[in-house]
Biopython code that builds the backbone (N, CA, C, O; Angstrom):
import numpy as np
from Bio.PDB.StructureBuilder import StructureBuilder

atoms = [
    (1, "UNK", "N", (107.906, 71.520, 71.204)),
    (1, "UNK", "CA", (107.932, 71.162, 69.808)),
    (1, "UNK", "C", (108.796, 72.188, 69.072)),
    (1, "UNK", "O", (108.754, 73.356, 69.460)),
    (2, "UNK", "N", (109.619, 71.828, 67.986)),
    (2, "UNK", "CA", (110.659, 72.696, 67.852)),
    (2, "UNK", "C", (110.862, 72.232, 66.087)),
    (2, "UNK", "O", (111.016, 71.076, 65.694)),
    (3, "UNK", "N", (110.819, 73.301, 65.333)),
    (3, "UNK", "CA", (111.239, 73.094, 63.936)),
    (3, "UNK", "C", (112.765, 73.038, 63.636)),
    (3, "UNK", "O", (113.503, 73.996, 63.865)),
    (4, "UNK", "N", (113.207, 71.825, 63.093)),
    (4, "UNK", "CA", (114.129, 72.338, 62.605)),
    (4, "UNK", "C", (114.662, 73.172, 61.476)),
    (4, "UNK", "O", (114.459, 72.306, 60.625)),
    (5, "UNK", "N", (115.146, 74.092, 60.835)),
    (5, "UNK", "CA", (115.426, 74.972, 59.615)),
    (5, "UNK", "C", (116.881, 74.676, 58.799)),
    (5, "UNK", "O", (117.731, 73.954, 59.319)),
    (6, "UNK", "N", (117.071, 75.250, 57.576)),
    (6, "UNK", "CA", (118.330, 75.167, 57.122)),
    (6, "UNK", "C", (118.416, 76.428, 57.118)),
    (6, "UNK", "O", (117.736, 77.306, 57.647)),
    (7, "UNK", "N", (119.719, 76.444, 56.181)),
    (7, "UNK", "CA", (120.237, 77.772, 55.568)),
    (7, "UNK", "C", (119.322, 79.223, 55.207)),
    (7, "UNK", "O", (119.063, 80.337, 55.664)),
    (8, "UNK", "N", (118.986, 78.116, 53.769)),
    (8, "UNK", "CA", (118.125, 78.440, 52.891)),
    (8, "UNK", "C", (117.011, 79.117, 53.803)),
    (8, "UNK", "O", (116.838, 80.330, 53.918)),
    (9, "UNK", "N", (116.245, 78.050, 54.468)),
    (9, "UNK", "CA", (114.349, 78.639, 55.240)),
    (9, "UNK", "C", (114.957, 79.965, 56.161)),
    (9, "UNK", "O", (114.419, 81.061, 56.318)),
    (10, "UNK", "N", (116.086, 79.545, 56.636)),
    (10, "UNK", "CA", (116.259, 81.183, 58.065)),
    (10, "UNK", "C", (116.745, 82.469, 56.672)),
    (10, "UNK", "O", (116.093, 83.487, 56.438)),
    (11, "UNK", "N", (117.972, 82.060, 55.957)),
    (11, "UNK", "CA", (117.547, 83.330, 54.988)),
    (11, "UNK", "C", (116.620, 83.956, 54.439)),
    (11, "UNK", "O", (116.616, 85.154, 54.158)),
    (12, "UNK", "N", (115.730, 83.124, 54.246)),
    (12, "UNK", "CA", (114.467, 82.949, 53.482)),
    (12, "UNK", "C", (113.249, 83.821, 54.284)),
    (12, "UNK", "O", (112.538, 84.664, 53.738)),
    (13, "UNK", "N", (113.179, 83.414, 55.715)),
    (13, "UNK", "CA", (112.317, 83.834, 56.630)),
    (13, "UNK", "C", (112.207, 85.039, 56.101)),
    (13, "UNK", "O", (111.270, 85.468, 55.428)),
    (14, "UNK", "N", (113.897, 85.979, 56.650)),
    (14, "UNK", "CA", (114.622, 87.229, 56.837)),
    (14, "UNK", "C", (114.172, 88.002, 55.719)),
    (14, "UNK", "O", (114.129, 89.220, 55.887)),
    (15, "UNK", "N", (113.760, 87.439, 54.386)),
    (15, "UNK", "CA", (114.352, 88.178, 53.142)),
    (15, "UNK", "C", (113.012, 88.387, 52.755)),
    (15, "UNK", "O", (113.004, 89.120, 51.766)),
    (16, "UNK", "N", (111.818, 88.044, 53.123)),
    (16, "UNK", "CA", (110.640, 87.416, 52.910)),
    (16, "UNK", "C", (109.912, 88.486, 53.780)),
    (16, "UNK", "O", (108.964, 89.129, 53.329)),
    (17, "UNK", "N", (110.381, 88.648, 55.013)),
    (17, "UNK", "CA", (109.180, 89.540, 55.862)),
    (17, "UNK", "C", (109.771, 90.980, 56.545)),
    (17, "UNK", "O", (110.586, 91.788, 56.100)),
    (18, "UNK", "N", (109.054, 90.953, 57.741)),
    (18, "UNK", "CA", (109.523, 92.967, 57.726)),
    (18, "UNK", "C", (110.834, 93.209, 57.924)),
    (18, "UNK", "O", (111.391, 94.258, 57.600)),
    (19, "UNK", "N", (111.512, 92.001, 58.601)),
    (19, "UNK", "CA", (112.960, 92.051, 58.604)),
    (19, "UNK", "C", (113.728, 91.921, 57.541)),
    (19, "UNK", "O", (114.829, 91.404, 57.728)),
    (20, "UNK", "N", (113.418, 92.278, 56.387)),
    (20, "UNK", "CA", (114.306, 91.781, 55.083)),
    (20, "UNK", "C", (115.386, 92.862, 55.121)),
    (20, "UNK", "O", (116.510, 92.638, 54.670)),
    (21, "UNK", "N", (115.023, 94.098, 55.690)),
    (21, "UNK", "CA", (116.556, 95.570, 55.464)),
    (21, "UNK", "C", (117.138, 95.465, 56.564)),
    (21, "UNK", "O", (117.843, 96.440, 56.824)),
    (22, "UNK", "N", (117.118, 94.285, 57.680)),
    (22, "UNK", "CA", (117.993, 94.211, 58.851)),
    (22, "UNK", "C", (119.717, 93.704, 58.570)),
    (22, "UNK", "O", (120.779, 94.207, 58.936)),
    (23, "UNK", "N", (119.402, 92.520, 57.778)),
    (23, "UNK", "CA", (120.654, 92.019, 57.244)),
    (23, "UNK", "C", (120.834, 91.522, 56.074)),
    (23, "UNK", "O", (119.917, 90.894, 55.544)),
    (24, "UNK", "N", (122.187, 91.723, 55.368)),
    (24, "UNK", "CA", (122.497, 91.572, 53.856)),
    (24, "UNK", "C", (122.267, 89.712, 54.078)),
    (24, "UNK", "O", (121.946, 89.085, 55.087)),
    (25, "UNK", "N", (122.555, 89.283, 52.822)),
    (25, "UNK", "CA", (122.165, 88.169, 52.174)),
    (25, "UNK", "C", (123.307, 87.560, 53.017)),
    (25, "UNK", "O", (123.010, 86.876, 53.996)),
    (26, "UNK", "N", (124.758, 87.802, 52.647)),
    (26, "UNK", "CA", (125.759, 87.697, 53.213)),
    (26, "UNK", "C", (125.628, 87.263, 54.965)),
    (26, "UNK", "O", (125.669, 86.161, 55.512)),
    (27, "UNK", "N", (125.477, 88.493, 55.459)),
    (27, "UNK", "CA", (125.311, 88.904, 57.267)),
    (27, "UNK", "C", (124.035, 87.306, 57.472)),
    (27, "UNK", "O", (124.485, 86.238, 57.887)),
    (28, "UNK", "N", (122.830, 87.429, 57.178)),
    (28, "UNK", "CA", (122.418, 86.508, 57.311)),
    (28, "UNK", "C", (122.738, 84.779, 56.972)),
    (28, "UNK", "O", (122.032, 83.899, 57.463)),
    (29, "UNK", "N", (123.957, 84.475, 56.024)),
    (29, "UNK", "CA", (124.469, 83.599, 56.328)),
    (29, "UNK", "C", (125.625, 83.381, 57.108)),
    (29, "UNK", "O", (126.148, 82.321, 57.454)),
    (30, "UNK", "N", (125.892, 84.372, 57.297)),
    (30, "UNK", "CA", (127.127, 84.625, 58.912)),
    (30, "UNK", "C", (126.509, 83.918, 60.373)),
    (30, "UNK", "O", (126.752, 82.968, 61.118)),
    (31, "UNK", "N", (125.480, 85.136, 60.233)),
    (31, "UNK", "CA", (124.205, 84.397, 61.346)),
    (31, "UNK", "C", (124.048, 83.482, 61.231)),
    (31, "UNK", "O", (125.033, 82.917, 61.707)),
    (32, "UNK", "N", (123.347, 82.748, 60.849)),
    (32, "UNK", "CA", (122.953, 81.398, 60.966)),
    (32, "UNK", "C", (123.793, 80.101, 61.007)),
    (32, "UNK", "O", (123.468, 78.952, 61.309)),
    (33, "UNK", "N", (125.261, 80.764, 60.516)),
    (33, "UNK", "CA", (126.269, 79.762, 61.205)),
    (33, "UNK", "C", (126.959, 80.331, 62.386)),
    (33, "UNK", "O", (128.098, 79.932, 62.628)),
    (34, "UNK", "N", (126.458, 81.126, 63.071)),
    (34, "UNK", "CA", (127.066, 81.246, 64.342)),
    (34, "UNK", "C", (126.308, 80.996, 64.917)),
    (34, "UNK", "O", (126.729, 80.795, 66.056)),
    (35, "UNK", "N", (124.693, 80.777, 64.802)),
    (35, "UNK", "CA", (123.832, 80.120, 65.836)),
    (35, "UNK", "C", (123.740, 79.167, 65.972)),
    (35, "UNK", "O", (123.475, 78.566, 67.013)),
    (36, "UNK", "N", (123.989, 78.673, 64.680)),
    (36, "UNK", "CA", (124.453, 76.485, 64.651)),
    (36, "UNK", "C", (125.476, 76.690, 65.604)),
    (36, "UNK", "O", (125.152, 76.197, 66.684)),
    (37, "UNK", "N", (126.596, 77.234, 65.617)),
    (37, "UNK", "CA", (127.581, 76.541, 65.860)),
    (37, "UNK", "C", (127.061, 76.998, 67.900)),
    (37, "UNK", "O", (127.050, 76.232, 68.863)),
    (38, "UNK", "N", (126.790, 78.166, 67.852)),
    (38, "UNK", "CA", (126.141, 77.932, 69.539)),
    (38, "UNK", "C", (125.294, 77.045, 69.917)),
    (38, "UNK", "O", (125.426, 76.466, 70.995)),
    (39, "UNK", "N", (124.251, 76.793, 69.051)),
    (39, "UNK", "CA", (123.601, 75.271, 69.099)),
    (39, "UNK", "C", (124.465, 74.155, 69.595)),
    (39, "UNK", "O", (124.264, 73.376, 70.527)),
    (40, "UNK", "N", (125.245, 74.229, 68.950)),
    (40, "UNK", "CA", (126.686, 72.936, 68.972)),
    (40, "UNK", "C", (127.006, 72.829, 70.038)),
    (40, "UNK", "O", (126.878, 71.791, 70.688)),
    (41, "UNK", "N", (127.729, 74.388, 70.649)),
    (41, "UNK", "CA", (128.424, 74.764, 71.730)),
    (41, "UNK", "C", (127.650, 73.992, 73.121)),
    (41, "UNK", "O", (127.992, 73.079, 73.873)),
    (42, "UNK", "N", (126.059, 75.153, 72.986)),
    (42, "UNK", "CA", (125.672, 74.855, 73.910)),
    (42, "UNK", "C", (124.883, 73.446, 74.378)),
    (42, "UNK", "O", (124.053, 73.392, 75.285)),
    (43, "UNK", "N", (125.377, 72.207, 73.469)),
    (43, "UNK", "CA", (124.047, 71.421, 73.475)),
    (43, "UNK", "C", (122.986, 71.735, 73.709)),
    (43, "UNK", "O", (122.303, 71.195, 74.580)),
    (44, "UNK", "N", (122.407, 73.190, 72.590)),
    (44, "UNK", "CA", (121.038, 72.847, 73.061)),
    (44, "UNK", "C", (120.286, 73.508, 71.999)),
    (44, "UNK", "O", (120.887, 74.449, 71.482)),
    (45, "UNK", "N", (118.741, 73.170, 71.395)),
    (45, "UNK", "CA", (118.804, 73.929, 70.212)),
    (45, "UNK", "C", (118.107, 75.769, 71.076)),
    (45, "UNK", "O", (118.162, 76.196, 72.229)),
    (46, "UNK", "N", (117.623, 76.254, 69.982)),
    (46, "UNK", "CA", (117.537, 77.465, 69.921)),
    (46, "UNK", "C", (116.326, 77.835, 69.217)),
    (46, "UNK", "O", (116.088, 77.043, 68.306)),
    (47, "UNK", "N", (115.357, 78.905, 69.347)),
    (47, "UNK", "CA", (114.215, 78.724, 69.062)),
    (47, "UNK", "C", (114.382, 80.400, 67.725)),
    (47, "UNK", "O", (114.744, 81.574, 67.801)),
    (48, "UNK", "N", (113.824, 79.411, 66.626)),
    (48, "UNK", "CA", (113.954, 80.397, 65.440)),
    (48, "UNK", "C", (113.069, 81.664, 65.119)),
    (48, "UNK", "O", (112.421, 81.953, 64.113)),
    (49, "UNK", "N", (113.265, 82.324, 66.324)),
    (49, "UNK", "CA", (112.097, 83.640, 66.424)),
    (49, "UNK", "C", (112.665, 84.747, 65.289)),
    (49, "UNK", "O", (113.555, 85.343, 65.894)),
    (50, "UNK", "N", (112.587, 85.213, 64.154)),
    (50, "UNK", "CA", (113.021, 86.504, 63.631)),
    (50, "UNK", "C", (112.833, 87.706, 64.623)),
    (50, "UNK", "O", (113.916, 88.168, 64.982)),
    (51, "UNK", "N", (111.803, 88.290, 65.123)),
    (51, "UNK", "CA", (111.964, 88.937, 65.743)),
    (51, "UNK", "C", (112.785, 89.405, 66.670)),
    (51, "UNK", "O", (113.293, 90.523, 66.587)),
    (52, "UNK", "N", (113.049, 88.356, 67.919)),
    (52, "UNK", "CA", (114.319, 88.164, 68.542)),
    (52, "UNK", "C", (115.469, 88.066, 67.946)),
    (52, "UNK", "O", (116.157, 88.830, 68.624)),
    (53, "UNK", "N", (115.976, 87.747, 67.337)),
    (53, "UNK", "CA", (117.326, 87.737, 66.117)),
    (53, "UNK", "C", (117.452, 89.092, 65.827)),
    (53, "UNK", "O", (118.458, 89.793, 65.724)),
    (54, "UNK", "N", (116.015, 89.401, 65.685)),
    (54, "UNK", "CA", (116.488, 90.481, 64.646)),
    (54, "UNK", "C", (116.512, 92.196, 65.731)),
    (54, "UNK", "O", (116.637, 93.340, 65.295)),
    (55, "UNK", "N", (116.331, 91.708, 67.291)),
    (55, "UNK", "CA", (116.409, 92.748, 68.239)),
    (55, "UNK", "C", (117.783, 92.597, 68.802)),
    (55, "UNK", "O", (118.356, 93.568, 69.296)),
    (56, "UNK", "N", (118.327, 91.427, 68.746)),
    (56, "UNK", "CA", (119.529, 91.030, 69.324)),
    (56, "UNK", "C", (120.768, 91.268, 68.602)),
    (56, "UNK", "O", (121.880, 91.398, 69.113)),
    (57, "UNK", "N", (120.468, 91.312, 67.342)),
    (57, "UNK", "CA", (121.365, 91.745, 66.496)),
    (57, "UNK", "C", (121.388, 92.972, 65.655)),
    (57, "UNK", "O", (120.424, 93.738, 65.648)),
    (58, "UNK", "N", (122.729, 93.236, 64.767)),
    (58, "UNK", "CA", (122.880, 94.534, 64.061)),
    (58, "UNK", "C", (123.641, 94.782, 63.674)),
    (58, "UNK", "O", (124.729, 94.847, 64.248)),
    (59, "UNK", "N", (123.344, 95.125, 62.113)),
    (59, "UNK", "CA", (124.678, 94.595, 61.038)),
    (59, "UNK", "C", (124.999, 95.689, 60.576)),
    (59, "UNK", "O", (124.175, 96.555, 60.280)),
    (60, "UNK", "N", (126.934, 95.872, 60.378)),
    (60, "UNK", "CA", (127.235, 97.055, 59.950)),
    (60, "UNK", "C", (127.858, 96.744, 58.894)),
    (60, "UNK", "O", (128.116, 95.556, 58.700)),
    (61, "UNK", "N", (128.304, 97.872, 57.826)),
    (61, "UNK", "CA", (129.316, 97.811, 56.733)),
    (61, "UNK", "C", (130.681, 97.595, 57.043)),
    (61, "UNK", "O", (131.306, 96.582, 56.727)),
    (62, "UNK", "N", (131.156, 98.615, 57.698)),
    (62, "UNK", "CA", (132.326, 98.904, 57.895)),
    (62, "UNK", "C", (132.635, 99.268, 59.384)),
    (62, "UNK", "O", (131.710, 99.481, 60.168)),
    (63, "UNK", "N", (133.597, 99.319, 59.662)),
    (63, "UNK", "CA", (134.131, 100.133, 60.660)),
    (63, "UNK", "C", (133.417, 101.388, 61.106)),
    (63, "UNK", "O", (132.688, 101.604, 62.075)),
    (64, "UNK", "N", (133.867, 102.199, 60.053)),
    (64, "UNK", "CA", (133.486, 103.535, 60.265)),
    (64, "UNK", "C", (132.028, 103.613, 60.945)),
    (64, "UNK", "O", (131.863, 104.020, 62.095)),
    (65, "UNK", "N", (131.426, 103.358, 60.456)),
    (65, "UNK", "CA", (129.622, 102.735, 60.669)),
    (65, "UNK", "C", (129.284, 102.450, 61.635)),
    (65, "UNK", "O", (128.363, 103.084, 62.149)),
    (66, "UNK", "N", (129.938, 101.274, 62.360)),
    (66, "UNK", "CA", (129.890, 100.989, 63.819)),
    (66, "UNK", "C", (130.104, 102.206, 64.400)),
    (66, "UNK", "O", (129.370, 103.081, 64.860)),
    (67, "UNK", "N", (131.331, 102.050, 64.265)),
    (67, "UNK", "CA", (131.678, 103.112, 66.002)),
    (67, "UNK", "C", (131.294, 104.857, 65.471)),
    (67, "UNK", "O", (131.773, 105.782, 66.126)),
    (68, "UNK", "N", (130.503, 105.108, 64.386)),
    (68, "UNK", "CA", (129.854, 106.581, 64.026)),
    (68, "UNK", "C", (128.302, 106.466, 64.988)),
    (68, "UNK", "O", (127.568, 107.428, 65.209)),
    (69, "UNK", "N", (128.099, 105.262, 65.389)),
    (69, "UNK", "CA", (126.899, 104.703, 65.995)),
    (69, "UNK", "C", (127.283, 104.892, 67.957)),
    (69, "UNK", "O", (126.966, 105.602, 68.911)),
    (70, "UNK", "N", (128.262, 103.561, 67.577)),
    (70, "UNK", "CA", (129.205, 103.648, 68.885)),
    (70, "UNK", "C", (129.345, 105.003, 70.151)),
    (70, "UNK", "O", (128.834, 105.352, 71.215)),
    (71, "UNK", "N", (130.638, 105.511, 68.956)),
    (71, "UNK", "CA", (131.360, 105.915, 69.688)),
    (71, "UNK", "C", (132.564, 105.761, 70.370)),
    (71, "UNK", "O", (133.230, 106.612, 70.958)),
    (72, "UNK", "N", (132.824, 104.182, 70.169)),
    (72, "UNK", "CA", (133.360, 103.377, 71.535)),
    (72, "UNK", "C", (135.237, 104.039, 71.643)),
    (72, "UNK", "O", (135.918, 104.233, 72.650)),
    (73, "UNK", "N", (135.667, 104.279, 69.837)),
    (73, "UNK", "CA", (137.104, 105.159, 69.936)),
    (73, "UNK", "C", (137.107, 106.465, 69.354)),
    (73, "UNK", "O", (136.442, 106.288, 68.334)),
    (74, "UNK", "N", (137.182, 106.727, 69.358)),
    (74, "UNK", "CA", (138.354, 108.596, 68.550)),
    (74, "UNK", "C", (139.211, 108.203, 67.651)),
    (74, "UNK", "O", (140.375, 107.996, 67.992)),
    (75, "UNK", "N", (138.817, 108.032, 66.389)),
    (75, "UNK", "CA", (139.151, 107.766, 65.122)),
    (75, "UNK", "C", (140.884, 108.686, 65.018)),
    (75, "UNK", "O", (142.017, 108.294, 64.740)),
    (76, "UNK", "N", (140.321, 109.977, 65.388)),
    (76, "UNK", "CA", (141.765, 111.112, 65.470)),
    (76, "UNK", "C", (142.828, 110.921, 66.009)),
    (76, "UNK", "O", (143.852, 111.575, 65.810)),
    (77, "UNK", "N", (142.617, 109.458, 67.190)),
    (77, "UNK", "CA", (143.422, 109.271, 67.905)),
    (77, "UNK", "C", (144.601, 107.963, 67.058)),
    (77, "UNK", "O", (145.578, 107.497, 67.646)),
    (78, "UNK", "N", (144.271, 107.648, 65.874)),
    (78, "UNK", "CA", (144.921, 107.074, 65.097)),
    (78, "UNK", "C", (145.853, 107.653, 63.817)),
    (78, "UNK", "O", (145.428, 108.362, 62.905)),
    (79, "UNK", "N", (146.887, 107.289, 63.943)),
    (79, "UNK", "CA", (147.423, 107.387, 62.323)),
    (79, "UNK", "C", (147.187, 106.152, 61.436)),
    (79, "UNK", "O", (147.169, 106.336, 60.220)),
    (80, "UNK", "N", (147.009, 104.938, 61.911)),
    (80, "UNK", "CA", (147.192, 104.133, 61.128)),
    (80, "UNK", "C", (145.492, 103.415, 61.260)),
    (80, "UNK", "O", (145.044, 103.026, 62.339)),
    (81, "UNK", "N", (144.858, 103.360, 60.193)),
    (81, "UNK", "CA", (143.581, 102.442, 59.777)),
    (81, "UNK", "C", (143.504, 101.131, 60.514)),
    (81, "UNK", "O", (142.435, 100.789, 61.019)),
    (82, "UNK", "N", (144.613, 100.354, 60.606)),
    (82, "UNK", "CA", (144.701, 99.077, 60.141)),
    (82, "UNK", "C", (144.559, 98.897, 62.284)),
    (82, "UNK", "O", (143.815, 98.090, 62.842)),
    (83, "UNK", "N", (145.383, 99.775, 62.921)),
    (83, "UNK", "CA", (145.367, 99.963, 64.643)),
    (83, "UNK", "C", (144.077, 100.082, 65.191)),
    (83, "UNK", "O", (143.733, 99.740, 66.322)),
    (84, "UNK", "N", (143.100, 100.805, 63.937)),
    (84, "UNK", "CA", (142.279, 101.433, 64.669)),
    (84, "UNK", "C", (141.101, 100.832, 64.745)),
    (84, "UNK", "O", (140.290, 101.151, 65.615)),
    (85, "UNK", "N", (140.735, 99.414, 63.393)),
    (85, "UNK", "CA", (139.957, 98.542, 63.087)),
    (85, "UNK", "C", (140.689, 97.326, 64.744)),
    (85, "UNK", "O", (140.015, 97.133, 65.757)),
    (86, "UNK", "N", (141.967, 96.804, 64.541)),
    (86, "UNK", "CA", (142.532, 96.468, 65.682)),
    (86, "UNK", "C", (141.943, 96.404, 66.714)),
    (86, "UNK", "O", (141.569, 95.337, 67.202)),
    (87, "UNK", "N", (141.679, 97.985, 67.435)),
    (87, "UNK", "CA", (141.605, 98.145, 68.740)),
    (87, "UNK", "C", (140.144, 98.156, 69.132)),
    (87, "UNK", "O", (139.719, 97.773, 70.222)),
    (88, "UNK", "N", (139.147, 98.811, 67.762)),
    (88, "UNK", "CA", (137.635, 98.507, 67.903)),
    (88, "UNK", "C", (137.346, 97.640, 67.874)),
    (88, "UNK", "O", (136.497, 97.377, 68.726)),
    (89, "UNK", "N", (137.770, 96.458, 66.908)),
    (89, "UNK", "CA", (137.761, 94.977, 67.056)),
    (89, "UNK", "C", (137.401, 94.300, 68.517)),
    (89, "UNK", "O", (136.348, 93.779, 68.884)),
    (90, "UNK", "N", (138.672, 94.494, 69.237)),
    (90, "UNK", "CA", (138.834, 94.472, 70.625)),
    (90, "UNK", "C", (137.691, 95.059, 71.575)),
    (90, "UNK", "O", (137.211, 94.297, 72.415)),
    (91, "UNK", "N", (137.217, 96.413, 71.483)),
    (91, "UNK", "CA", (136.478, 96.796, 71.886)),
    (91, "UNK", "C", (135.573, 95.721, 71.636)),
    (91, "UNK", "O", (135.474, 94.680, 72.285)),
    (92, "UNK", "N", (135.061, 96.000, 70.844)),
    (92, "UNK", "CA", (133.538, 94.959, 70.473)),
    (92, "UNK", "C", (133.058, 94.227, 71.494)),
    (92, "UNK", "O", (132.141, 94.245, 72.314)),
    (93, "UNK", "N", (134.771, 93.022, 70.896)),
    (93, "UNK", "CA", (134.847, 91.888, 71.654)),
    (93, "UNK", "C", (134.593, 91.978, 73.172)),
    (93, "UNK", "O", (133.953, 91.262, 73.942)),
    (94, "UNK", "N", (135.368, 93.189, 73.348)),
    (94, "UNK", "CA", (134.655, 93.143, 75.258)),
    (94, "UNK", "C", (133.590, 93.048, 75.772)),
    (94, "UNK", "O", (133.304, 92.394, 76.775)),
    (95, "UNK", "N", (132.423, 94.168, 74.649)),
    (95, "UNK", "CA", (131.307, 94.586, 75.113)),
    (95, "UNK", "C", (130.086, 93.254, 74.189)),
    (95, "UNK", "O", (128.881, 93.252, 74.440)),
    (96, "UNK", "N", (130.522, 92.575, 73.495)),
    (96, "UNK", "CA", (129.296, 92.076, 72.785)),
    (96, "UNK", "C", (129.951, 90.589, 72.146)),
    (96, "UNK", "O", (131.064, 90.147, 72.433)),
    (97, "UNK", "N", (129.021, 89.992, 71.271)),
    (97, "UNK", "CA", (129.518, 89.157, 70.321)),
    (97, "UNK", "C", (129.787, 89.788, 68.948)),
    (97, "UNK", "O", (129.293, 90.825, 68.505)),
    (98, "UNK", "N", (130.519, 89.101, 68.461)),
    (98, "UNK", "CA", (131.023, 89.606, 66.819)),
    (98, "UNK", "C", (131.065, 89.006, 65.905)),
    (98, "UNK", "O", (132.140, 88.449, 66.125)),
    (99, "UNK", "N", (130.648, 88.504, 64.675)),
    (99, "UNK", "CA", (130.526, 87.768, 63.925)),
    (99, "UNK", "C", (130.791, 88.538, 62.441)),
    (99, "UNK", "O", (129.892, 89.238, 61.975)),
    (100, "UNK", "N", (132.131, 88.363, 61.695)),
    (100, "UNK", "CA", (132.777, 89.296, 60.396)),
    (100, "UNK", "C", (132.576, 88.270, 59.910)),
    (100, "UNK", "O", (132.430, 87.061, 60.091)),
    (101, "UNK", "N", (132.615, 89.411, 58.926)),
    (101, "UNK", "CA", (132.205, 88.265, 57.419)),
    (101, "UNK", "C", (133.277, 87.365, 56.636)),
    (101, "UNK", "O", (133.165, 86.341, 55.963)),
    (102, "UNK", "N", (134.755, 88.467, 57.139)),
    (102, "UNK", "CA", (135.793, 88.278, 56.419)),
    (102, "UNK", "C", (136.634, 88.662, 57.766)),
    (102, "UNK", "O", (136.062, 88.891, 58.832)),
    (103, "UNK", "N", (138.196, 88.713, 57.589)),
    (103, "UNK", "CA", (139.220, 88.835, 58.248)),
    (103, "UNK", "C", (138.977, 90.463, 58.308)),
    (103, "UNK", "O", (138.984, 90.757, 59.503)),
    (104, "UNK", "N", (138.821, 91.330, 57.718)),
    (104, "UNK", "CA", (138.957, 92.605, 57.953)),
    (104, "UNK", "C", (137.149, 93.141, 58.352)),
    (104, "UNK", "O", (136.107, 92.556, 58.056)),
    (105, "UNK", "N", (137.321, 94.279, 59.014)),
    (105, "UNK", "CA", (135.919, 94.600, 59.651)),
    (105, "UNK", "C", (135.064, 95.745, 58.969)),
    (105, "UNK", "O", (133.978, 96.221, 59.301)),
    (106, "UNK", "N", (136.012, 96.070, 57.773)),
    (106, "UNK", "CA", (135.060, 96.789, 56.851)),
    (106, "UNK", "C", (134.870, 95.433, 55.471)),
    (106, "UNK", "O", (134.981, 95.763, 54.290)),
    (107, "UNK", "N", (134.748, 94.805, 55.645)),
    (107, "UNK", "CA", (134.016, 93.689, 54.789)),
    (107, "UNK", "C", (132.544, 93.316, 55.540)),
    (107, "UNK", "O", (131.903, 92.316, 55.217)),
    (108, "UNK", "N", (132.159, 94.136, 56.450)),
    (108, "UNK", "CA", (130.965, 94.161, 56.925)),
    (108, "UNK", "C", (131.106, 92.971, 58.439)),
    (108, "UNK", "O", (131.874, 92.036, 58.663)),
    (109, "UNK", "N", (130.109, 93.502, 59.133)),
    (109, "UNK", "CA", (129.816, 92.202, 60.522)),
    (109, "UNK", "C", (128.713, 92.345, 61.061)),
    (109, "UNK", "O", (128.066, 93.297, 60.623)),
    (110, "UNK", "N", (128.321, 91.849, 61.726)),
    (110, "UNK", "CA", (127.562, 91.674, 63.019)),
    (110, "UNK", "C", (127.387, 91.758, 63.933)),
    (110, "UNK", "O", (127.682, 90.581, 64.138)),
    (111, "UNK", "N", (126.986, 92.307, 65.435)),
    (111, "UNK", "CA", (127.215, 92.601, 66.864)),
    (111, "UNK", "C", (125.737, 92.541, 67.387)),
    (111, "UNK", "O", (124.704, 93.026, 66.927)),
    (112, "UNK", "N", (126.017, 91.683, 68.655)),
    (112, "UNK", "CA", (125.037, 91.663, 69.381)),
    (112, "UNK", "C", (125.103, 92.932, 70.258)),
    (112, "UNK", "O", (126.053, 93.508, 70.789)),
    (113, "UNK", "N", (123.320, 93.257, 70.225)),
    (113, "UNK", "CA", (123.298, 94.295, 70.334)),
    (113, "UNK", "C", (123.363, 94.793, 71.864)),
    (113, "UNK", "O", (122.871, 94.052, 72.714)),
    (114, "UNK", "N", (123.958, 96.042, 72.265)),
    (114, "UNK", "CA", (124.416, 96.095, 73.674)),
    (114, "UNK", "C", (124.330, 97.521, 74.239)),
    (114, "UNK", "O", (124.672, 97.747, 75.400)),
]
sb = StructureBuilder()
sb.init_structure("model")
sb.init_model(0)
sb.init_chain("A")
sb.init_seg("    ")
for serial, (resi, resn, name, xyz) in enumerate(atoms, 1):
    if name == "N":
        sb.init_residue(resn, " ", resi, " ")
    sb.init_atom(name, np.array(xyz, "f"), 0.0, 1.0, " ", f" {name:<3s}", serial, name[0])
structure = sb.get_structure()
């Protein structure tokens, strides 16, 4: 037996109980269209646990933020900002899923957690 949810109820869950400082208003509608759309992917639905969501995932501001967590590059090893969002980008992508809010990765994102 399986509920279905919208937008609104999974933000809502999030914003409502102990998970409300996990993800911005924003990040949580990121989420929830990347789990539709794996829904989609995978023909198959997906079971709306917060808890699990909220162990699997982990939302950052910026760049800097991530990989001060990370680690994954050497910031020093750049002159240029724009290479260095680039190449962590990439990183990510190797090690996890990624879900930005916007085209650039200090407009905040998402990463499954790894």
């Amino acid at each position: 037996m399986k509920e279905t949810i919208n937008e609104a109820q999974f933000v809502s869950g999030f914003m409502q109980g102990q998970y409300k400082n996990n993800f911005s208003y924003e990040g949580l509608r990121c989420l929830y269209e990347y789990l539709t759309q794996l829904e989609e992917d995978m023909d198959d639905e997906l079971n709306y646990d917060i808890v699990v969501i909220a162990c699997d995932f982990n939302e950052y501001e910026n760049a800097k933020e991530f990989n001060d967590y990370y680690d994954l590059l050497s910031r020093e090893d750049y002159d240029d900002d724009d290479d260095f969002k680039k190449d962590l980008e990439e990183e990510i992508i190797n090690h996890t899923t990624l879900i930005k809010f916007d085209d650039d990765l200090d407009d905040g994102f998402i990463v499954g957690v790894f």
